[in-house]
C-alpha positions, 0 to 999 in steps of 0.5 A: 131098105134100099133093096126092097125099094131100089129107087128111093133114098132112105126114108124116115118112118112116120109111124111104127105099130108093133103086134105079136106076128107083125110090124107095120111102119109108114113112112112120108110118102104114105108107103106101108111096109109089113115086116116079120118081127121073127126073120125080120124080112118085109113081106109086104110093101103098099105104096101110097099115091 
């Protein structure tokens, strides 16, 4: 997690939702994260404010 967020330590995750082509998970800084379940990479990454 640290190379796609550099600047922070690592975060807990707060909620993990599981569909066929997509995991999202939120952590407590209400930052979403998407990742690919087949090459297991984030693809995106919203941060809350």
């Amino acid at each position: 997690m640290n190379t796609a967020v550099p600047n922070q330590n690592n975060l807990l995750y707060e909620q993990m939702t599981v569909n066929e082509n997509e995991i999202t998970a939120t952590d407590f800084y209400a930052s979403g994260y998407f990742i690919n379940p087949l090459s297991e990479n984030i693809e995106e990454i919203n941060i809350g404010k």
